[in-house]
MIVO-293719 format. One line per 4 residues: their letters; for each residue x, y, z of C-alpha. Coordinates in steps of 0.1 Angstrom, whole numbers, plus 2048, in hexadecimal, padded with zeros to 3 digits. Each point is the difference from the previous one (the first is absolute). Example, Ala and Ser with C-alpha at 12.3 -4.5 7.8 and 13.67 -1.06 7.14 Angstrom:
<nuzas>
AS	87B/7D3/84E | 80E/822/7F9
</nuzas>
This chain:
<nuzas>
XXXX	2B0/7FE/264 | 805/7DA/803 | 7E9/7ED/81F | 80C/7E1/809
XXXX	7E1/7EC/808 | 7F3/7E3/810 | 7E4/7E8/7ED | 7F6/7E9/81C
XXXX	802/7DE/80A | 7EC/7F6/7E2 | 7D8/808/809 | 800/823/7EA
XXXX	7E4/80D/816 | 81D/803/81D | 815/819/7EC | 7FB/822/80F
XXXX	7F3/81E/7FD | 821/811/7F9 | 80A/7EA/7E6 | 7E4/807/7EC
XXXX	803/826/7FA | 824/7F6/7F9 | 7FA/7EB/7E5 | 7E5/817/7F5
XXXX	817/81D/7FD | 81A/7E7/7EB | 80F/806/7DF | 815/7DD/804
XXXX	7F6/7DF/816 | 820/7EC/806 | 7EF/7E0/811 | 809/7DE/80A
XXXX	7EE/7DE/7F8 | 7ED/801/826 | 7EE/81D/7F1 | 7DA/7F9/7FC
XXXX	7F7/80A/7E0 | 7E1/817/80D | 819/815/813 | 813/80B/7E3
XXXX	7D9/806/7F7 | 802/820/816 | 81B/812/7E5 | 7F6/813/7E2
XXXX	7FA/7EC/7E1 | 81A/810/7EC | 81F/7FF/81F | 81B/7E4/7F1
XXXX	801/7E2/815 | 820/7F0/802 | 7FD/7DA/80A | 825/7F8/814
XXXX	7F0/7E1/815 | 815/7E6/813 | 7F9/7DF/80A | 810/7E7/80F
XXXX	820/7FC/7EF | 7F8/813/7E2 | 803/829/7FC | 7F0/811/7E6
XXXX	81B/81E/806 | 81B/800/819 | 7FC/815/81F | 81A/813/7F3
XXXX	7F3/80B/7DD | 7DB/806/812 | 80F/81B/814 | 810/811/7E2
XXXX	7E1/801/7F1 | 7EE/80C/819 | 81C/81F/7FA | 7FD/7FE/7E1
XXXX	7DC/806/7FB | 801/817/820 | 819/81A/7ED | 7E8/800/7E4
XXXX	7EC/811/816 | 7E5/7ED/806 | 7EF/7F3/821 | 80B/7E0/804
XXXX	7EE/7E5/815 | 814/7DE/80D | 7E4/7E7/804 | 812/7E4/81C
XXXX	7EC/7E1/80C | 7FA/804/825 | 819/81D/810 | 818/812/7F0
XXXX	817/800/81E | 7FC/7DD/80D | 819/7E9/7E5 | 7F2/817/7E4
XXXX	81D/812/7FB | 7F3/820/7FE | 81C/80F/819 | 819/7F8/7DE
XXXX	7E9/80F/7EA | 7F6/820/818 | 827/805/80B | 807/7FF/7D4
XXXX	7E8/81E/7FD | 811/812/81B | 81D/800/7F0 | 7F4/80B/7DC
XXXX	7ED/81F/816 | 7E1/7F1/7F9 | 7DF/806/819 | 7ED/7DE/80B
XXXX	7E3/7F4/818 | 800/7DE/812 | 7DC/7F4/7FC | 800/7DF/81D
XXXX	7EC/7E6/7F8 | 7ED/7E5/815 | 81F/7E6/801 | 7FA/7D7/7FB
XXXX	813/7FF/81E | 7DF/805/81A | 7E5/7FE/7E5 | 804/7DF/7F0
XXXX	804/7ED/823 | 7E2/819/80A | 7EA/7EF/7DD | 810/7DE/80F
XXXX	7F0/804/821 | 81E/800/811 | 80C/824/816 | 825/808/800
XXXX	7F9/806/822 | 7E9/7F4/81B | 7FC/808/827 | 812/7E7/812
XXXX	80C/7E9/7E1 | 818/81C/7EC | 809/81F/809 | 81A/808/7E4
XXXX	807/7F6/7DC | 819/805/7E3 | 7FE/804/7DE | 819/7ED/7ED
XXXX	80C/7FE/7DD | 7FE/7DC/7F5 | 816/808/7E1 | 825/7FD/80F
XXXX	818/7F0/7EE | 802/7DC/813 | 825/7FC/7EE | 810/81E/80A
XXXX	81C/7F9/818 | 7F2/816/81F | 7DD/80A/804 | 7F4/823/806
XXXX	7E5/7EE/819 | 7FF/7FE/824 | 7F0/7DE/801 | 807/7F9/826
XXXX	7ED/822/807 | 7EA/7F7/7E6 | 7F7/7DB/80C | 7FB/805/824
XXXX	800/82C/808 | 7E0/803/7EE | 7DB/7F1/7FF | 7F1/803/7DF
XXXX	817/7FE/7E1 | 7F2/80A/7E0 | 81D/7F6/7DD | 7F1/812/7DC
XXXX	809/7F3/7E8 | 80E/7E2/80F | 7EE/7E1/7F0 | 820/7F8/7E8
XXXX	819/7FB/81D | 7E9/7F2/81C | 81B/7E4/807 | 81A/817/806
XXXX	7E6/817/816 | 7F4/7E1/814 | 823/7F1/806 | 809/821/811
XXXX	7E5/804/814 | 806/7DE/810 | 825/802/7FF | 7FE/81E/815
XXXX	7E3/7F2/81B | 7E0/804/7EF | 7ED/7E0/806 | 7F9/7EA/7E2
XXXX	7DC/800/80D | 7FB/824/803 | 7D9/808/7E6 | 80A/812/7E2
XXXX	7EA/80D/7E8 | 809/802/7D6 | 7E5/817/7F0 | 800/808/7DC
XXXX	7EC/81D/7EB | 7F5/80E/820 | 7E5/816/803 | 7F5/7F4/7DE
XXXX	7E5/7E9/7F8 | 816/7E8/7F7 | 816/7FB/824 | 807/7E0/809
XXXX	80B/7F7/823 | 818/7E7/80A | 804/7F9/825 | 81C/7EA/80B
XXXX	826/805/818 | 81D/80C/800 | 80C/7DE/7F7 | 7E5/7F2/7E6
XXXX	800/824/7ED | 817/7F9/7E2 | 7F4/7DB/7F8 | 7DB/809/802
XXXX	805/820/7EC | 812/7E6/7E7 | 7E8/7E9/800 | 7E1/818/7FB
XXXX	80E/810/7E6 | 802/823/812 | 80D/81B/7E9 | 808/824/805
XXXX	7F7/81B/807 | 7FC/7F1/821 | 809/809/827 | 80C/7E9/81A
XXXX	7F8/809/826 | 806/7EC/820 | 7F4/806/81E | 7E6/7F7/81D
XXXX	7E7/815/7EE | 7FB/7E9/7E7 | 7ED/7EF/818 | 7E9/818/7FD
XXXX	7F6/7FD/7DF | 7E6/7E3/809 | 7EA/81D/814 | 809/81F/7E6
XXXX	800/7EF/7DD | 7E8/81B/7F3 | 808/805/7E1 | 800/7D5/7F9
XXXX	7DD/800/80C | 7F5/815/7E2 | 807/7E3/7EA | 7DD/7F3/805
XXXX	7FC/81B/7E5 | 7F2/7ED/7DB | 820/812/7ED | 81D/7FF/81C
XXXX	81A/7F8/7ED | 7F7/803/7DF | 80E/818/7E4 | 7EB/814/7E9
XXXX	808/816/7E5 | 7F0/81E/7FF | 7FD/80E/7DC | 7EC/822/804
XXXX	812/820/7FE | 814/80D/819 | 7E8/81C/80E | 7E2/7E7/7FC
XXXX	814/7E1/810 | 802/809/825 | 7D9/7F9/809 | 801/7DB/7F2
XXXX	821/7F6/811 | 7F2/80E/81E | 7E3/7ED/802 | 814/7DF/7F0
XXXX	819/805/81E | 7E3/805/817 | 7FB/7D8/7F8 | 828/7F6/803
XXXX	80A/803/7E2 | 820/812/7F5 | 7FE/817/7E4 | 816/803/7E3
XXXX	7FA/821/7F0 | 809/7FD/7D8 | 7E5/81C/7EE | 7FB/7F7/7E0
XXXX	7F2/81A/7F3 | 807/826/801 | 7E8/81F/800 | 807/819/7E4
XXXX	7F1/822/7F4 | 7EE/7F1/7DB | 812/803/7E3 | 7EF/81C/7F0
XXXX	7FF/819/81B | 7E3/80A/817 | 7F1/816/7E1 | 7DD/7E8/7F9
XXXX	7FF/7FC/827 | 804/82C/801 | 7E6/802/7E6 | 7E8/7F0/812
XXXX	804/80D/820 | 7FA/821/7EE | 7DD/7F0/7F7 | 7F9/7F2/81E
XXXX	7DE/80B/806 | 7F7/7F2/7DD | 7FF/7DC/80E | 7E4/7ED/810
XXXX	815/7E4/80B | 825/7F8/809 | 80A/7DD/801 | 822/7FD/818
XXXX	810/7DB/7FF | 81B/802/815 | 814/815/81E | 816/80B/7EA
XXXX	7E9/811/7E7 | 7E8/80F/81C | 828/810/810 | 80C/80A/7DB
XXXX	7DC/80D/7F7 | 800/819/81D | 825/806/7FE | 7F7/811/7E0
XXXX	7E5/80F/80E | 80C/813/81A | 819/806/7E7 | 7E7/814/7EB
XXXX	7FC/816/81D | 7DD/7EC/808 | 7F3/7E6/817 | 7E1/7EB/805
XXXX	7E3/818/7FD | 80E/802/7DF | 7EF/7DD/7F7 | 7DC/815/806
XXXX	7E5/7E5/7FC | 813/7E2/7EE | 7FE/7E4/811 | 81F/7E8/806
XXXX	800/7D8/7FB | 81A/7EE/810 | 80F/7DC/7FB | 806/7F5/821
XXXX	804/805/829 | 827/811/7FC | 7F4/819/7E4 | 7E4/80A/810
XXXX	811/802/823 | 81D/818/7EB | 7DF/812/7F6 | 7F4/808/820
XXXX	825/810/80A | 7F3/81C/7E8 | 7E3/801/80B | 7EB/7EC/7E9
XXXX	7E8/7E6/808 | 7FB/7E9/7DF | 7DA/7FD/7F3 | 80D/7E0/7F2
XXXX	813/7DD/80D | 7FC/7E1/7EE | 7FE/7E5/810 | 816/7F0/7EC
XXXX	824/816/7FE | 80A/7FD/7DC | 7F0/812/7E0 | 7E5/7E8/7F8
XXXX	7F2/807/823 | 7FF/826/800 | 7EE/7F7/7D8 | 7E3/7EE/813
XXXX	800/817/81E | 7F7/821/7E7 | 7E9/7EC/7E8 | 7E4/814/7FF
XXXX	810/820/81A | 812/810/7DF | 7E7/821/7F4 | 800/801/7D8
XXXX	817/808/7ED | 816/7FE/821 | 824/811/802 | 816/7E8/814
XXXX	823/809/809 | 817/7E1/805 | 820/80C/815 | 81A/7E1/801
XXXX	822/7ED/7F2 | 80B/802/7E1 | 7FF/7DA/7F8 | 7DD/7FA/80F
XXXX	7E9/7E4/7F0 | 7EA/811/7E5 | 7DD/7EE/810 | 7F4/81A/818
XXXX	800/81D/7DF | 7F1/7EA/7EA | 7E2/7F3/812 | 7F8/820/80C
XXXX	801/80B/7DD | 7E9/7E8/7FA | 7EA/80A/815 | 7FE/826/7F1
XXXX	817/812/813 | 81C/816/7F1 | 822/7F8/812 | 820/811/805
XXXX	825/7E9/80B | 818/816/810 | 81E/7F1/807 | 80C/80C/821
XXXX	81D/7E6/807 | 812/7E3/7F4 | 80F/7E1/80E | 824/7F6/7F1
XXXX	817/7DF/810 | 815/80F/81B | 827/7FC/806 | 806/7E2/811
XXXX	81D/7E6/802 | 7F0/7E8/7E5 | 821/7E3/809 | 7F7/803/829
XXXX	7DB/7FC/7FB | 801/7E3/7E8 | 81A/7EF/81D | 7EA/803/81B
XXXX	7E1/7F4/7E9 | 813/7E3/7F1 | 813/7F5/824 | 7E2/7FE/815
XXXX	801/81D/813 | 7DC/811/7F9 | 7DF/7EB/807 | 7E8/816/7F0
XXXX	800/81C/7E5 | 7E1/81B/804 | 7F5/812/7E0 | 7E6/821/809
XXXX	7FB/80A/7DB | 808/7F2/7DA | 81C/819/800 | 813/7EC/81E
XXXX	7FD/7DE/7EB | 808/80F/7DD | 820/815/80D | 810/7E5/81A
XXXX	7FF/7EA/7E1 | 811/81C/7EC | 818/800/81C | 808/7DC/802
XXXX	802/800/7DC | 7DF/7E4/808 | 7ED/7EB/814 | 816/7E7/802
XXXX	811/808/822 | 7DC/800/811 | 7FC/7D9/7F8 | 7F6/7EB/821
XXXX	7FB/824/811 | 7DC/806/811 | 7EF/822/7EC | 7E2/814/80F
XXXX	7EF/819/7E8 | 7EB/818/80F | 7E2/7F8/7EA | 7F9/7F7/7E0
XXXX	808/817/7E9 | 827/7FA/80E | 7FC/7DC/7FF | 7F5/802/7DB
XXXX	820/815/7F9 | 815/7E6/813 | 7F0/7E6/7EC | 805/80F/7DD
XXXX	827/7FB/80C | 802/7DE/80D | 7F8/806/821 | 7E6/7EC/80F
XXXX	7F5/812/821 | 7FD/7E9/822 | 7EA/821/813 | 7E7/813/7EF
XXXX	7F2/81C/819 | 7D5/7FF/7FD | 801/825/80C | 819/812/7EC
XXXX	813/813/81A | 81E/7FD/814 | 7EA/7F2/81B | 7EE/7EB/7F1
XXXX	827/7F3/7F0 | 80D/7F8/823 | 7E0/7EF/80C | 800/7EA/7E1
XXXX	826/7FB/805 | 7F7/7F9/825 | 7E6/7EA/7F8 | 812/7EE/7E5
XXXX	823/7F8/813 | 807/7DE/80F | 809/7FD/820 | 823/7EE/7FA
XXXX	81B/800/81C | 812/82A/7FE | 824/7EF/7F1 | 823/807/80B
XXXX	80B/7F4/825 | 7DA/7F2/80D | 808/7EA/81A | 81F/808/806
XXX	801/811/826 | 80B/7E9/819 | 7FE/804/824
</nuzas>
């Protein structure tokens, strides 16, 4: 089965419903460069992902050779999804890729997607149609060949038969567009509207006419992807400019890099892009099962009701520690009278989903805390059970030691560098194209250093730790952390990164819409 899908204008929260349980279902993602990252989020870890992008005068893969292999990896017999920016059906050319699989006898879905047509005017402020200022509009392809010798356009129709005109991909041959228009009686004055990245944090708007379109777009720089719509309803962008007004936001139009892993990521870009700021997901860091097995984690969940205390330090190990206990056929009356420490609000929140309110929280959320917190709590002779990551720091088991008590480490996960496109990271780093780099654990520093092969691509790039125990790991590298959270959680990151943040001008196109 192959579905031929549509990603969205750009925001990834307006991919539907559909789409999702396709590209959970897929073996193979074929997707294009408008693809949002956290969208190809929604298919298994293991599917392939084939990259065959195109921008604006350079193709990864002709269209051609992507339909083949959308055969191709069809006849294997695997379900095949073909991830398209915006709709498959409008200039997406997913009526040559569907009719292809017709003729090889092969079954396909068309998955529609919210086109950039309506929904980046819409993010623009400005309605494709409006009572009593436009009651029709066109979608045009802005990449026709200005030198061929007859064009396939019906600019007079075009130009005067219908309101709102709205070019994709059209930014490259604006001239030849605006000459048209005016050759064939639209009026050099008529608003137009160029809007690029919509529906992303990043848009930028720029308002001008028909006749002013391709030397202001030149002279601000204005790149693709981009759309170009004309049209009284531009007017109407001074009233509707929703989306501009959240730019009062302290991060519009700021980048950060978001280093956690992939399954952790989604609750701090949420709240970063809750402030304006557009999220670059890169995880650094990858949850594994620990190298020697579960068998010292089994062995003590056989012995549970030995224990008098368990110490959890993270989300993960509370999940992983009950993973293997429900595994054992057991659950939490098994823990009998032991009583459960935990370092920090997220652990002991993950607690309480099992039903377990901790006896113990620091006030401060890193081992030396939860050390102070149980001076004087621990019976003699106490049995502690210490559930967390293979590479932990060795404090928390040796002070308690100190203090009498007899502890057992499980290992019950481990954190390795994940897969990521080491070359395209250091570019954006090293061209300006991130503002700030977030580190949530020591493991985020030490393996997006192993991945950049060094801290030398973060140089004159803003870093917030989320407390100190990260910010001592980022130091031990070269790092020298701008944000150190005081509360060491991911709230208490984004109110540090909040209150840290200057409140400099969001860059790109600001002050650029004209009446």
């Amino acid at each position: 089965m192959v579905y031929l899908v549509g990603a969205g204008p750009g925001d990834w929260r307006l991919v539907t419903m559909k789409a999702v349980d396709c590209l959970r279902a897929a073996d193979v993602v074929i997707y294009d460069r408008l693809a949002d990252d956290r969208i190809l989020g929604f298919a298994p870890q293991d599917a392939e992902r084939v990259y065959v992008g195109k921008a604006s005068s350079h193709h990864t893969m002709k269209q051609e050779d992507i339909s083949r292999l959308i055969v191709l990896k069809a006849k294997e017999g695997k379900t095949v999804v073909r991830l398209k920016g915006g709709d498959p059906f409008v200039f997406g050319r997913g009526g040559e890729e569907g009719m292809l699989l017709e003729k090889n006898g092969i079954p396909f879905e068309i998955v529609p997607g919210v086109t950039s047509a309506i929904s980046v005017p819409a993010y623009a402020g400005i309605p494709v149609t409006h009572r009593a200022v436009a009651t029709s509009f066109a979608v045009v392809t802005g990449h026709e060949d200005p030198t061929k010798a007859e064009s396939g356009m019906n600019w007079k129709g075009l130009a005067t038969g219908v309101d709102t005109l709205v070019f994709l991909m059209g930014v490259a041959n604006l001239p030849h567009i605006t000459a048209k228009l005016i050759e064939n009686g639209r009026a050099a004055d008529t608003p137009a509207a160029v809007i690029r990245w919509g529906t992303k944090p990043e848009q930028r708007v720029l308002v001008t006419t028909v006749g002013n379109a391709a030397e202001d777009t030149q002279r601000n720089a204005v790149k693709p992807p981009a759309i170009f719509i004309v049209g009284e309803v531009v007017r109407l962008r001074e009233k509707l400019r929703w989306f501009d007004r959240l730019a009062q936001r302290p991060l519009f139009g700021r980048t950060v890099l978001v280093t956690r892993a992939r399954d952790e990521a989604s609750r701090l870009t949420q709240k970063l892009e809750a402030l304006g700021a557009s999220c670059l997901e890169v995880p650094a860091i990858r949850i594994e099962s620990p190298t020697d097995g579960f068998s010292a984690a089994d062995a003590a969940i056989r012995e549970i009701g030995r224990y008098h205390w368990l110490v959890f330090t993270s989300p993960n190990g509370v999940l992983r520690f009950f993973s293997r206990l429900f595994a054992a056929g057991r659950d939490a009356r098994a823990l009998g009278y032991a009583k459960v420490a935990a370092i920090g609000s997220s652990t002991a929140g993950k607690l309480r989903e099992y039903g377990i309110e901790a006896d113990c929280v620091p006030k401060e959320f890193r081992a030396e805390g939860v050390i102070e917190a149980l001076q004087g709590k621990l019976p003699p002779h106490a049995k502690v059970l210490l559930p967390r990551a293979e590479e932990a720091r060795e404090v928390l088991p040796e002070k308690l030691r100190e203090q009498g008590a007899d502890v057992d480490v499980v290992a019950l996960y481990k954190t390795v560098a994940a897969d990521a496109d080491a070359d395209a990271l250091r570019d954006r780093l090293t061209s300006g194209g991130i503002d700030l780099v977030t580190f949530t654990s020591s493991s985020t520093v030490r393996n997006l250093c192993k991945i950049l092969g060094g801290a030398d691509a973060l140089k004159g790039i803003r870093t917030a730790c989320i407390g100190p125990v990260t910010a001592a790991a980022a130091k031990e590298l070269g790092i020298a952390p701008d944000i150190v959270a005081g509360t060491y959680t991911i709230d208490g990151l984004v109110a540090a990164i909040q209150n840290a943040w200057n409140r400099a001008e969001p860059m790109g196109l600001t002050g650029c819409d004209k009446a």
